[in-house]
C-alpha positions in Angstrom: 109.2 248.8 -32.3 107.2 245.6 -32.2 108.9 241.9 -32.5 108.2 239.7 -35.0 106.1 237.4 -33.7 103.7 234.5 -36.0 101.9 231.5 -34.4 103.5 228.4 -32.3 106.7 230.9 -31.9 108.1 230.1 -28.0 107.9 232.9 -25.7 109.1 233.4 -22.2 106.4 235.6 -19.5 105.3 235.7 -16.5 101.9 234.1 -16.3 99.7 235.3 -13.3 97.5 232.9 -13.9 99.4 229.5 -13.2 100.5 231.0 -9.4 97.6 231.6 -8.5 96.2 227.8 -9.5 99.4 226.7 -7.9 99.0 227.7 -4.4 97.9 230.6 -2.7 100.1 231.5 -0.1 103.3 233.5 -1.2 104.7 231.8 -4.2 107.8 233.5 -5.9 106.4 234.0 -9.7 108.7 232.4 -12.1 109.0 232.7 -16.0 107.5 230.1 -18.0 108.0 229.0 -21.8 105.1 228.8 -23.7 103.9 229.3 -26.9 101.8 231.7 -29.4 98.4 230.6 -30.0 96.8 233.5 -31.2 97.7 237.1 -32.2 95.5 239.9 -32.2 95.0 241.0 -35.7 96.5 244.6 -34.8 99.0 243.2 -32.8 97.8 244.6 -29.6 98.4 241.4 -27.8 98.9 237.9 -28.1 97.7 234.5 -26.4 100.3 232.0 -25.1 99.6 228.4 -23.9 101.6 227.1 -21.2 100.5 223.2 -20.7 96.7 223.2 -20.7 96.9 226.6 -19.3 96.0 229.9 -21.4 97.2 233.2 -20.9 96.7 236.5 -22.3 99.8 239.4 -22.7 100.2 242.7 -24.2 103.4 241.5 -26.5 105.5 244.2 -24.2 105.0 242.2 -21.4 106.7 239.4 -22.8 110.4 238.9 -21.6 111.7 237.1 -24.4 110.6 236.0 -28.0 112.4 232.9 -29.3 112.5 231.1 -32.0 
């Protein structure tokens, strides 16, 4: 079953993106808070903005909805 899930919600993922502007050498990946920018209009999967950073996920890959 899908989450609820509407824009500027936060969200908790791992974004793949941010490690590898980080450094490229072995950098444990963390989970970042960021929030909903745009949904898909089926739901399929979502954009999240972490800073000035943009990151797409399938919403199942997201470890935590908030609030």
């Amino acid at each position: 079953m899908r989450p609820t899930m509407y824009l500027g919600q936060k969200v908790v993922c791992m974004p793949v993106t941010l490690a590898d502007q980080i450094d490229t050498r072995k950098v444990a990946k963390k989970p970042q808070t960021g929030k909903i920018i745009y949904i898909h209009p089926a739901k399929r999967w979502i954009v999240v903005e972490f800073g000035l950073v943009r990151e797409s996920f399938f919403w199942w890959d997201v470890l935590q909805f908030g609030r």
